[in-house]
N, C-alpha and C positions, 0 to 999 in steps of 0.2 A: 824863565822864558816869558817877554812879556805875552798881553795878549792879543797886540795885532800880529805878530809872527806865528801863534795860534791858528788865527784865522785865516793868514795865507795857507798855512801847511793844508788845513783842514780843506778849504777852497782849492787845491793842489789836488787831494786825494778824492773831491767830492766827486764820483763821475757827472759829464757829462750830458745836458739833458739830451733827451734819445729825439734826433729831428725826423718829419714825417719827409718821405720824399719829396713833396715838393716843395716844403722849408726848403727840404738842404738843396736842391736846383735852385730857388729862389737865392739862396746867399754865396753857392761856390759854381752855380755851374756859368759857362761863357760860350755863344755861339761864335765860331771861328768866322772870322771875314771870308767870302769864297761860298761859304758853305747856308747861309741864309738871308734871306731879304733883309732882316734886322738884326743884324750881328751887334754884341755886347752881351751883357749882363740878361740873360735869361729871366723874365716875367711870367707866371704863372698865370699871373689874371689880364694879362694879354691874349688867353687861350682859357677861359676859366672851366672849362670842361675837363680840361687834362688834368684838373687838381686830382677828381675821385676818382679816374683811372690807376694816377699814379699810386696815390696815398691807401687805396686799398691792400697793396704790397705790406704795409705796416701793420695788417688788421692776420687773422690767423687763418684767412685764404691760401691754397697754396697753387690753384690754377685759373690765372683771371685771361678769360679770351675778347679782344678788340676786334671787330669787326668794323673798318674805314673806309673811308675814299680817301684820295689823296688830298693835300694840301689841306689838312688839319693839323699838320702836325705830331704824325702817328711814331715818325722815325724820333723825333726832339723825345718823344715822350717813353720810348724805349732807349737811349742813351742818357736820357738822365734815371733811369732804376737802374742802367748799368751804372754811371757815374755813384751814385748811391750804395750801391755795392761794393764797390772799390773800396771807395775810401770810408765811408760809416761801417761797413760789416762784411771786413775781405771774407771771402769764399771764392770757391772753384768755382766758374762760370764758364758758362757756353754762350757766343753769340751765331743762331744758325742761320744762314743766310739759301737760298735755290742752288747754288753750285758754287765751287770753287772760286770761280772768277768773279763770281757777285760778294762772295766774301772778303778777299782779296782789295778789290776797289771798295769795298764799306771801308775796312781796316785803314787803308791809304787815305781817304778820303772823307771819313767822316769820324771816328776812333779817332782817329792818331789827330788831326787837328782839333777835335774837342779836349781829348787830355794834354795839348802844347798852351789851349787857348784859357784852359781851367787851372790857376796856380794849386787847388784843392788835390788834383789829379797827377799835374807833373810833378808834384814834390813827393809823388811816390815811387819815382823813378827817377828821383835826386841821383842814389846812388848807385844803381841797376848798371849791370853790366850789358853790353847791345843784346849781348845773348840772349838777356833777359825779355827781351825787348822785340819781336819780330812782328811782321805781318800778320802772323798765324793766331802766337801766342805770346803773350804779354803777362810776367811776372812780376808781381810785388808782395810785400810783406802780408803773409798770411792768405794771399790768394793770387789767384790769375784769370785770366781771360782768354779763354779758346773762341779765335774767332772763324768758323768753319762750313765748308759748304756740304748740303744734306746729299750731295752726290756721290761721297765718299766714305764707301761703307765701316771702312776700317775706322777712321775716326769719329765714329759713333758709336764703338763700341770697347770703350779703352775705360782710366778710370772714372770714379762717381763727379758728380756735379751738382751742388745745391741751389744753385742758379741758372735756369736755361730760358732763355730769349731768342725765341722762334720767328724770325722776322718774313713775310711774304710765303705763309704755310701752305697758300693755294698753287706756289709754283714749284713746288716741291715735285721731286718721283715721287708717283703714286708706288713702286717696288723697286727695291735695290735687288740686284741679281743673285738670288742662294740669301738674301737678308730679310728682305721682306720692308714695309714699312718704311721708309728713314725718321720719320715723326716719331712713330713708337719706338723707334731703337733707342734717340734721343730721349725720350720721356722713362724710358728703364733706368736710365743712369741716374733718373733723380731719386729713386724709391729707397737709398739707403738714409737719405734724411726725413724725419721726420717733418722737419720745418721746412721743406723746400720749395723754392718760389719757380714758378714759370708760367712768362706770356705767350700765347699765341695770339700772332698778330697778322693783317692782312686785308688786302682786297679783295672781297668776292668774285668770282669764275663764274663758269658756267653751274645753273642751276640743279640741286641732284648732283653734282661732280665737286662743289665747293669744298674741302676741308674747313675754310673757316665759318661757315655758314651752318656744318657738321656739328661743330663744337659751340658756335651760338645759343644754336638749340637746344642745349643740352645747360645754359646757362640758364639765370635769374632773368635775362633777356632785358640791361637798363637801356632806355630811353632819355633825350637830354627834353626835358620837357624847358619852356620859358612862357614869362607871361605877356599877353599880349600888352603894349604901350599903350594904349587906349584903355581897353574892359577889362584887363586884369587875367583873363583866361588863357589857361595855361594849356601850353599842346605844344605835336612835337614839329618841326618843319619839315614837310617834305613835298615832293617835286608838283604835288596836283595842287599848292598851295599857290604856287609863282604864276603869276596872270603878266600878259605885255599887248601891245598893241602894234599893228605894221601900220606902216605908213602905205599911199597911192602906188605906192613900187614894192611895195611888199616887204621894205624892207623891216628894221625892229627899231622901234622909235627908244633912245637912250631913255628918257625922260618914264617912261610907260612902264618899266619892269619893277616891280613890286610881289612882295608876299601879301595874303588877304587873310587876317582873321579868320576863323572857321567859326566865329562867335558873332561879332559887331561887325565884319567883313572891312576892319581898318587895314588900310594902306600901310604894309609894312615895307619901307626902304633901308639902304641900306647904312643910314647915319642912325635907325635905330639899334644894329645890331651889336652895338657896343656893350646896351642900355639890356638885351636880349638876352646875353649872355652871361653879363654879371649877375644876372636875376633869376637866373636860370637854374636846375638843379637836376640830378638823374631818378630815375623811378623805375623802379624793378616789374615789369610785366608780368613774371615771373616768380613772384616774390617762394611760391615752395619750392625752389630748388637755391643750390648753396653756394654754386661756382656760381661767379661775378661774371656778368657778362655785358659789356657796352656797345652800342650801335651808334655811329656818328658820320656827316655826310658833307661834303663842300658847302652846304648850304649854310651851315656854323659858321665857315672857314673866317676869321677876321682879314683874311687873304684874298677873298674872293669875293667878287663883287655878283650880285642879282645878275647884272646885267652881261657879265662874260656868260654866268651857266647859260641865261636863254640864248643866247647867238648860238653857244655850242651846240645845245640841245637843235634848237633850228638849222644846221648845216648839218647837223646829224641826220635827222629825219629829211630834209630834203636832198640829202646824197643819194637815197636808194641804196647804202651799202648800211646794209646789217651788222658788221664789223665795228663801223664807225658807232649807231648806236650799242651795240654792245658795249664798247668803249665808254659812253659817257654814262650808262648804267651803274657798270662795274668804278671808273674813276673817278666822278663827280657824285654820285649818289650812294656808294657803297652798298650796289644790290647785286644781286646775284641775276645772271641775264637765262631769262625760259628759250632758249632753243625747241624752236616751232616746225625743225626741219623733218618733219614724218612724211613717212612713205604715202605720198599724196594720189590721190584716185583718179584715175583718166574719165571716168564716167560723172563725177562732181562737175569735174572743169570741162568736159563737150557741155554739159548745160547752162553752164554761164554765156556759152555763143549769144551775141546778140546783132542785130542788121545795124550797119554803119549808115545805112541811108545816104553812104555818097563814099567816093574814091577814099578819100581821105578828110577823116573828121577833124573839125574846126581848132581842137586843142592840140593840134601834133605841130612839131615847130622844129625836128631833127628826123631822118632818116636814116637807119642805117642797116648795114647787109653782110649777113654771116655766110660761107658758103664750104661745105664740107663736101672731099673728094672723097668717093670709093670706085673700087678697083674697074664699073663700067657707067660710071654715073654721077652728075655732080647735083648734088642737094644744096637749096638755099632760102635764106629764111628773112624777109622783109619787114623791118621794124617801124613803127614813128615813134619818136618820146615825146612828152612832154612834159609840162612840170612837173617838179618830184621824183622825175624818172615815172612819169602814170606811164605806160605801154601798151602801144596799139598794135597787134598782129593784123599786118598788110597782106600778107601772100607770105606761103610755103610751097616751093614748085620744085621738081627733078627735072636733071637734063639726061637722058640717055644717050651715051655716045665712046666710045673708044678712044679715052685721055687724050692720046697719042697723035688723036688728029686732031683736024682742025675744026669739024665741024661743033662739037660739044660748046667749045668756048668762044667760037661769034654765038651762038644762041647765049652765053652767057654776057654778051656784050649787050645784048638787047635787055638784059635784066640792067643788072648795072647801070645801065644808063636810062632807067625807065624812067617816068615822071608820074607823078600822082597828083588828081586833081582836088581842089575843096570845092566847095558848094557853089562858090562865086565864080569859079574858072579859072584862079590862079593857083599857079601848080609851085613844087618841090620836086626837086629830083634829090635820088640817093648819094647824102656826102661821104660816106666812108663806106668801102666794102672789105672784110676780112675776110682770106680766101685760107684754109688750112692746107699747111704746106708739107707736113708730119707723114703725111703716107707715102702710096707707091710712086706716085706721081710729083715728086718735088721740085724736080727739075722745069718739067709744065708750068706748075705753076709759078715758079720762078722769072720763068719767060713772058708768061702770060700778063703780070702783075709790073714787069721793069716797062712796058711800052702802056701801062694807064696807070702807073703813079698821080699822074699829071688828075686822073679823075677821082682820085681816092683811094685806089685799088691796094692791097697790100697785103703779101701775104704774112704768115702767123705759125708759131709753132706754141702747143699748148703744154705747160710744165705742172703737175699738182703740187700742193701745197696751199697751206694757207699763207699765200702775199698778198700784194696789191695785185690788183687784175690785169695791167699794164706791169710786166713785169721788167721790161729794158726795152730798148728800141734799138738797132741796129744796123750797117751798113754790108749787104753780102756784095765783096768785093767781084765775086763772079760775073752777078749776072746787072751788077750796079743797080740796085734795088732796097729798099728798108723791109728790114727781117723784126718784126713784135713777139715779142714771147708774151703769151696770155696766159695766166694766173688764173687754169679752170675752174678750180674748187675752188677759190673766191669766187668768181662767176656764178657756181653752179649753186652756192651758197645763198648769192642776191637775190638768184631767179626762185629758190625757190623758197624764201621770204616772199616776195614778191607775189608769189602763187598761191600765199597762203590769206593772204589780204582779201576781205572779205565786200569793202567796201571802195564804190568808185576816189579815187586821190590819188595822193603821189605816194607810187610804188603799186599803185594795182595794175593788170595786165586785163588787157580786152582781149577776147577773140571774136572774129564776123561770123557770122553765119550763114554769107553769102558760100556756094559750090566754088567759085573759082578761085577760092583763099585756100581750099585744100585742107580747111583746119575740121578733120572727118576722125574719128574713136582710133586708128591706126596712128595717126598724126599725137593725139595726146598719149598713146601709150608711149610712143617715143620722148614724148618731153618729158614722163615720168619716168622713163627708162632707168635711173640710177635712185638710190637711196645711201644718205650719207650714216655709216656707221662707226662707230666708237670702239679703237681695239686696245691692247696693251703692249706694246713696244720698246724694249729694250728698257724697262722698268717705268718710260710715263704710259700715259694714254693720249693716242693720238685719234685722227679723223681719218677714214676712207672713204671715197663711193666705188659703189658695187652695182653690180645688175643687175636689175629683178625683170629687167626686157630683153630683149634679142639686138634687136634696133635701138639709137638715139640718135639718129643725126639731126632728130627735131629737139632735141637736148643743146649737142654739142654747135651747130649753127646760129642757137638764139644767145649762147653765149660768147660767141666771137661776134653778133652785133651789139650785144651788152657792152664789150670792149671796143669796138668802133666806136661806139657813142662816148666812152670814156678818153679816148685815144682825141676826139673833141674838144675836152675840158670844157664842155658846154655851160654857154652863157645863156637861161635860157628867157631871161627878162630880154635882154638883146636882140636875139635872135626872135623874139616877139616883135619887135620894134622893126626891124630889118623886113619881116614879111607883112607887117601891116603896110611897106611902103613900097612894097611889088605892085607892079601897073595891074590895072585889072583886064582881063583881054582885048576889048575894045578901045583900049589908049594903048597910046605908043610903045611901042616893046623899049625898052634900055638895054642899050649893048656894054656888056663890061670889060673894063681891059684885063689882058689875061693875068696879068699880076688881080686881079678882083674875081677872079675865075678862082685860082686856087685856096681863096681862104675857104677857113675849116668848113665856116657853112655853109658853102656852095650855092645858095639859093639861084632858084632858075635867072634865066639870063631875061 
């Protein structure tokens, strides 16, 4: 035998070299069309951060925890250790997803066209029978892939798994019913292997309730440190770094959004982040402890520009919904959001009172008016906003009177239609009034509400849950009238964000001091009247409010004009421009035609 046929055989039997994960993504894995911005041949240093996520999986770790935001990349970087596993080192795999149906569409959706798009992948299911082959579970030579939702307690507790990929661990049941845990059920199944690999992976939640933020902690805690393009100093990017500038209108000048050194204070944009990234490397905070643990934020993202985070960040904070910045906390910065919502003191907020020195102070540029029925009495609560949603308490007043007649609600005509003046004598009258329609009296206000549509009037039923605050709008064929469903506990959630702001801007709340605003120690027990708390239901954890007053209709009022003013979609640069150009008394009044009458802003005539 000569000796090149030697050499083949030899080269035949030699295994193998053993590739790191993302070698082997780098040479077999393929983004399917459909499924990302740059579909093809998958790049590692496209993303170079996700190298020592991945390739840690090859060292003798066996539970490394990702803490992200989105659009870094988090999901690429969990189907290529799956892809990794398949085909370099079949084993039993779990891929766990929040619930059935989030698994289900991954499997559809992002599985099953990565292994169609990876010839590495579908040649391992050359010859697989469909059987082999499902949404669930996908069989090949030597291993398989369970891909399943942590809702389902049974199938978390079936055979072992040496591979488990925990995808989105913060939307998990916090308890399965008679099981306990779904996380830990999953993580029992790995304990018969010695070698066994598992990610938890995820956006952070709410702070103190996070799971992935649980298991950060408990990690070496890497940082993606990079060196600055200018001085060489190395540090990590995050949100107090990003500086911008508004233009005359406030708005965010394109050109302006940069990162700033925390060393030389160089202007980092975002044609340096190519240069950022490759130069870049991770550093353990952490270094005595042994689980791998990585933190990474949109601000890396090769996907994301400076300039979208600061818009989002700025329509977050000037929405006045808490919701939204939570949102850009947890998805662009991959933090965990401090809910500020505690049981707040009536006697703190009577001394913030201060004297308006006139009807209506200079920065109010919306009106609007919540009004709450009880069984001999109508309560209602006069709002101004202005930028940011800043909020001015106008008046809190009762109407006593016997629903049923008439006389209750012409006094409530007199509200409704009041005017409020500013310092120079040009007034605003109230553009939207939300009357709740939910108690004894629905009918009333039903009636009440179809003959001043025309003025904003409109009644409301209030539904909980965390939605949007505007929760439908609707036609009640009865009484030919728009019926709004309000999204309380969003509501009650803004306000009291809102109340917890310490300084004058957008999102803090005035109250006057003046006697005939009614805002008196009875007045703030009522707007403190509820406290939101945290219970365990049906295996998650959800939100309630509860009572800790007797009384809230100084609660439930401010937030049906919270919802008035959002029922606006207030413009409120606009509507600045609009009232600068109101006559001032002494000039000629302008008569508007009634199609000009019923837009949103209403401004006096």
């Amino acid at each position: 035998m000569n000796q090149e046929i030697l050499n083949n055989i030899f080269a035949t039997l030699k295994p193998k070299p053993r590739l790191t994960i993302s070698q082997w993504a780098d040479q077999n894995r393929y983004l399917a069309r459909g499924t990302s911005p740059e579909p093809g041949r998958w790049r590692t240093a496209r993303s170079p951060y996700t190298r020592e996520i991945m390739d840690v999986f090859n060292t003798t770790a066996n539970i490394v925890v990702v803490c992200a935001s989105s659009q870094v990349g988090k999901t690429e970087i969990a189907l290529n250790i799956l892809g990794f596993y398949m085909h370099e080192d079949p084993s039993p795999t779990m891929y766990l997803m929040p619930t059935d149906g989030n698994a289900q569409d991954f499997s559809k959706t992002r599985v099953e066209p990565t292994i169609q798009a990876s010839p590495a992948l579908s040649n391992l299911f050359k010859y697989s029978k469909d059987s082999d082959n499902t949404i669930e579970l996908k069989q090949f030579s030597g291993g398989y892939v369970a891909i399943y939702g942590a809702s389902t307690p049974t199938k978390l507790a079936s055979q072992a798994i040496k591979v488990l990929l925990a995808d989105e661990i913060d939307r998990f049941p916090k308890v399965l019913k008679g099981e306990g845990d779904p996380l830990k059920l999953a993580l029992q199944r790995t304990t018969n292997f010695f070698n066994r690999k598992v990610l938890f992976i995820s956006t952070p939640t709410v702070k103190n309730d996070s799971r992935i933020e649980e298991w950060f902690e408990k990690s070496d805690k890497r940082f993606y440190h990079v060196p600055c393009p200018d001085c060489g100093h190395e540090f990590i990017l995050s949100w107090d770094l990003v500086k911008w500038k508004l233009d005359d209108k406030k708005e965010l000048i394109i050109n302006s959004v940069h990162l700033q050194c925390p060393a030389c204070f160089f202007n980092i944009k975002d044609k340096h982040k190519s240069e950022l990234l490759a130069n870049g490397k991770w550093i353990a905070t952490a270094p005595n402890k042994t689980m791998p643990g990585f933190h990474i934020s949109s601000l890396y993202s090769p996907w994301v520009k400076f300039y979208d985070l600061a818009k989002e960040y700025i329509e977050a904070t000037n929405s006045g919904d808490p919701l939204k910045l939570r949102e850009f906390m947890n998805l662009k910065l991959g933090l965990s959001f401090e809910d500020v919502l505690l049981e707040l003191d009536p006697e703190i907020l009577l001394r913030r009172r201060e004297f308006y020195n006139c009807e209506l102070p200079d920065k109010v540029l919306y009106i609007t008016c919540g009004v709450d029925t009880q069984g001999d009495r109508l309560e209602y609560h006069i709002i101004g906003w202005g930028d940011g949603y800043e909020a001015w308490v106008l008046q809190y007043g009762v109407i006593f009177g016997d629903l049923t007649s008439e006389k209750p609600w012409k006094a409530l005509d007199d509200v409704v239609t009041s005017k409020f003046t500013f310092k120079d004598g040009r007034q605003l009258i109230i553009a939207t009034t939300f009357i709740d329609s939910g108690g004894n009296h629905t009918n009333e206000v039903y009636k009440y509400a179809m003959k001043r549509n025309h003025l904003g009037v409109y009644p409301v039923k209030g539904r909980a849950g965390n939605t949007n605050i505007i929760q439908s709008v609707s036609k009640n064929n009865v009484y030919k009238t728009t019926l709004i469903i309000v999204g309380v506990d969003s509501g009650k959630s803004r306000l009291f964000h809102s109340l917890a702001i310490e300084e004058f801007g957008a999102g803090y709340v005035h109250f006057p001091r003046e006697d005939s605003a009614n805002c008196d120690y009875h007045y703030f027990q009522m707007l403190t009247a509820e406290k939101k708390e945290i219970v365990l239901k049906n295996g998650s954890y959800s939100e309630r409010w509860v009572s800790v007053y007797a009384r809230n209709e100084a609660l439930d009022t401010f937030v049906y004009a919270l919802a008035a003013l959002e029922m606006l979609n207030p413009n409120f640069e606009a509507q600045r421009k609009a009232i600068e150009e109101l006559p001032l008394p002494e000039q000629t009044q302008i008569e508007f035609k009634p199609q000009e009458r019923r837009i949103l802003s209403r401004l006096n005539r």
